[in-house]
KENUGU-358313 format. One record per residue (C-alpha): residue number from 1; residue in three letters; x, y, z. Coordinates in nm, 2 decimals, decimal comma. Example, Ala and Ser with C-alpha at 12.3 -4.5 7.8 and 13.67 -1.06 7.14 Angstrom:
2
<num=1&residuo=ALA&x=1,23&y=-0,45&z=0,78> $
<num=2&residuo=SER&x=1,37&y=-0,11&z=0,71> $
# end
This chain:
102
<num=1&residuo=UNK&x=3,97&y=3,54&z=-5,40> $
<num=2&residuo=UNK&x=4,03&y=3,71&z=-5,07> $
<num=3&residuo=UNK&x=4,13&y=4,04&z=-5,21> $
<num=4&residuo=UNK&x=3,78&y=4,20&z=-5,19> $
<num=5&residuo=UNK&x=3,78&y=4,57&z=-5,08> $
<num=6&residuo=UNK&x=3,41&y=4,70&z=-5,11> $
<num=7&residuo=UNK&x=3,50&y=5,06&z=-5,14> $
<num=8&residuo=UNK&x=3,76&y=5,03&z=-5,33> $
<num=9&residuo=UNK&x=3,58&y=4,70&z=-5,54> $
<num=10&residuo=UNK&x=3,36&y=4,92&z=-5,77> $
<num=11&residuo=UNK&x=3,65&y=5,06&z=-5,95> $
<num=12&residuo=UNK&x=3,88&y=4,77&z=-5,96> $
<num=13&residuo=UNK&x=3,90&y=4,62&z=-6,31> $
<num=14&residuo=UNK&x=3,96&y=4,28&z=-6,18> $
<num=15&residuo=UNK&x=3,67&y=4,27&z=-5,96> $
<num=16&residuo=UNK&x=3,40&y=4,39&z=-6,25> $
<num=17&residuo=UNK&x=3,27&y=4,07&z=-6,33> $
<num=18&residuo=UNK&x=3,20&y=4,02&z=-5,98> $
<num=19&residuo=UNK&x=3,10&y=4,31&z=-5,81> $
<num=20&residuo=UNK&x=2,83&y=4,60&z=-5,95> $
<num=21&residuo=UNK&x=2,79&y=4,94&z=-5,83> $
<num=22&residuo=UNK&x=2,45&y=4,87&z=-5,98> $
<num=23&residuo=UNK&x=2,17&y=4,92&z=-5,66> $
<num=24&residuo=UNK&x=1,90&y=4,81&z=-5,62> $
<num=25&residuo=UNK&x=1,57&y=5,07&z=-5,62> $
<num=26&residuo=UNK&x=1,18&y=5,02&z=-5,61> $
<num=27&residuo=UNK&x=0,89&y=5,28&z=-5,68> $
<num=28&residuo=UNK&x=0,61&y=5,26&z=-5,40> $
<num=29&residuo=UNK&x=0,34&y=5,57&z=-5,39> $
<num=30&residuo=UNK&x=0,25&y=5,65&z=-5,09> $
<num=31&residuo=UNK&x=-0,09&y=5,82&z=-5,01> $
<num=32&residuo=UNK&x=-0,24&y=5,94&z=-4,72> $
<num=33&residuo=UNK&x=-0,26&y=5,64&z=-4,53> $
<num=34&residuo=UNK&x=0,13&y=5,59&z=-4,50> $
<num=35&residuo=UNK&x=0,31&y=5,68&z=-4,17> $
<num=36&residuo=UNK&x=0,65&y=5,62&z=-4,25> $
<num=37&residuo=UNK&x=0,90&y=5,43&z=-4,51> $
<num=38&residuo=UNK&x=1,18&y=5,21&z=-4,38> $
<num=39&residuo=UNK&x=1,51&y=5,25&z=-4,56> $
<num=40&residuo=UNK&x=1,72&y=4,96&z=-4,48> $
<num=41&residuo=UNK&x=2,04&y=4,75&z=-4,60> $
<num=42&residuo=UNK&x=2,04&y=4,43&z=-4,68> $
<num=43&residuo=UNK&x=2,12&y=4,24&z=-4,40> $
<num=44&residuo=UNK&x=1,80&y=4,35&z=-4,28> $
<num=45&residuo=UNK&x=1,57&y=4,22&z=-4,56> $
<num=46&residuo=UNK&x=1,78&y=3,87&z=-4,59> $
<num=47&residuo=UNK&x=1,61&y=3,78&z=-4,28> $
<num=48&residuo=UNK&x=1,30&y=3,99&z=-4,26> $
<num=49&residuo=UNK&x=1,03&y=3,99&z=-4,46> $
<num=50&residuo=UNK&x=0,90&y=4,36&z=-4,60> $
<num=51&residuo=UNK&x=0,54&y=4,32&z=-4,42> $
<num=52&residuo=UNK&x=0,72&y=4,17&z=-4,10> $
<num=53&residuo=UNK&x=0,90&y=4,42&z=-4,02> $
<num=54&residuo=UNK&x=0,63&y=4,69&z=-4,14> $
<num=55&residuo=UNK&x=0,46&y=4,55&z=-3,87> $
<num=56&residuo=UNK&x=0,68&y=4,51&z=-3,59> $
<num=57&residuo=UNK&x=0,72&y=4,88&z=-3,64> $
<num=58&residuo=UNK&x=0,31&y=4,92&z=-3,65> $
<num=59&residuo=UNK&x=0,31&y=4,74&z=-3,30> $
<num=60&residuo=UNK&x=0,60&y=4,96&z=-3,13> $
<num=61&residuo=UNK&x=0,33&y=5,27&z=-3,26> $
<num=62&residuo=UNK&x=0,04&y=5,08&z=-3,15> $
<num=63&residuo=UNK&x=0,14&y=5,06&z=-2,82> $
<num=64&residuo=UNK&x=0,19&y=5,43&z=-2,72> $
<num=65&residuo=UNK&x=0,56&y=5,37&z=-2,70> $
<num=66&residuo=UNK&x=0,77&y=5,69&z=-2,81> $
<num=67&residuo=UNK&x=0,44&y=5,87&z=-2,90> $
<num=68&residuo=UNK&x=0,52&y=6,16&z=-2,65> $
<num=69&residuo=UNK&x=0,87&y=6,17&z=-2,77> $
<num=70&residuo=UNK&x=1,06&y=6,39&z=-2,99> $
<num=71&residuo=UNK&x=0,99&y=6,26&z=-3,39> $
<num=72&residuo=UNK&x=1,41&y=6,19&z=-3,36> $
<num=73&residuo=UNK&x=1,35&y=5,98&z=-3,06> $
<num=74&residuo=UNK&x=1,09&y=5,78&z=-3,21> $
<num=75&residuo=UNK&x=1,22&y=5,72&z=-3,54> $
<num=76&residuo=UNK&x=1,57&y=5,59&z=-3,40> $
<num=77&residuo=UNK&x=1,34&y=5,36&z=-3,13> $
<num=78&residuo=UNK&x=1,15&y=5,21&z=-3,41> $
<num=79&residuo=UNK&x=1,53&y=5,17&z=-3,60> $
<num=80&residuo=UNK&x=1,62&y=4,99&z=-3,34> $
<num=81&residuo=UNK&x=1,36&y=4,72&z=-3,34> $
<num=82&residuo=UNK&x=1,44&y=4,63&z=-3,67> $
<num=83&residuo=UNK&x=1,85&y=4,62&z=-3,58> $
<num=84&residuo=UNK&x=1,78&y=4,40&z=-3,30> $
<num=85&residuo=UNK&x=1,52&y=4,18&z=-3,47> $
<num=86&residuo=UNK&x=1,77&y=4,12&z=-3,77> $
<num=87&residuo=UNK&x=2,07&y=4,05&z=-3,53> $
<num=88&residuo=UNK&x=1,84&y=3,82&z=-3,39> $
<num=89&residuo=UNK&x=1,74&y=3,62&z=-3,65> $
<num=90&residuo=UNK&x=2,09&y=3,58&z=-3,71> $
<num=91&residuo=UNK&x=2,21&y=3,83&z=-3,97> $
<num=92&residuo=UNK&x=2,60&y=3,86&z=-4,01> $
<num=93&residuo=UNK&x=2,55&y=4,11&z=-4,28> $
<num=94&residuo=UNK&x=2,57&y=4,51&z=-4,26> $
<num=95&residuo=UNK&x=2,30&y=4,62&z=-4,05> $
<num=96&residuo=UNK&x=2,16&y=5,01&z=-4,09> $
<num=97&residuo=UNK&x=1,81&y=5,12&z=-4,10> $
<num=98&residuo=UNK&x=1,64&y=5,43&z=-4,11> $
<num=99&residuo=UNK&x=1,30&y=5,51&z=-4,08> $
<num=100&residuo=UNK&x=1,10&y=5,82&z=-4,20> $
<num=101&residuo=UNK&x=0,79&y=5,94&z=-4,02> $
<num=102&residuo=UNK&x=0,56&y=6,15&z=-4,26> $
# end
């Protein structure tokens, strides 16, 4: 209806029917073996699958790139992979990921 101000949208009465402030969550324990959880919008999982980019990430690690850098400089590396991989595969939707080392 070309009127659709996302900030603004989850308050409008006229948009209610068509826009929820309802997010989405999921419950994953972790345990020892985890390294790190990627925290990501959705226009990186509407063109990336959850164990693709797990693993993209994995491979970055796995081959000793950042792992002498500061924990900062690794985690916005391995970001970056997945913003570039989802650009790539075409996604016009919002971008942002962070990712958590433990």
């Amino acid at each position: 209806m070309g009127v659709l101000a996302v900030a603004r949208a989850f308050g409008d009465f006229v948009l209610k029917k068509f826009v929820t402030a309802e997010p989405f969550t999921s419950t994953t324990k972790l345990d020892t073996m985890s390294q790190f959880i990627i925290i990501a919008c959705d226009g990186v999982w509407d063109v990336l699958e959850d164990q693709e980019a797990v693993d993209m990430i994995r491979e970055h690690l796995g081959s000793g790139a950042g792992m002498t850098s500061p924990p900062h400089s690794k985690a916005k590396t391995a970001a970056q992979i997945l913003v570039d991989a989802a650009l790539a595969k075409g996604s016009s939707d919002n971008i942002t990921v962070l990712i958590v080392f433990l």
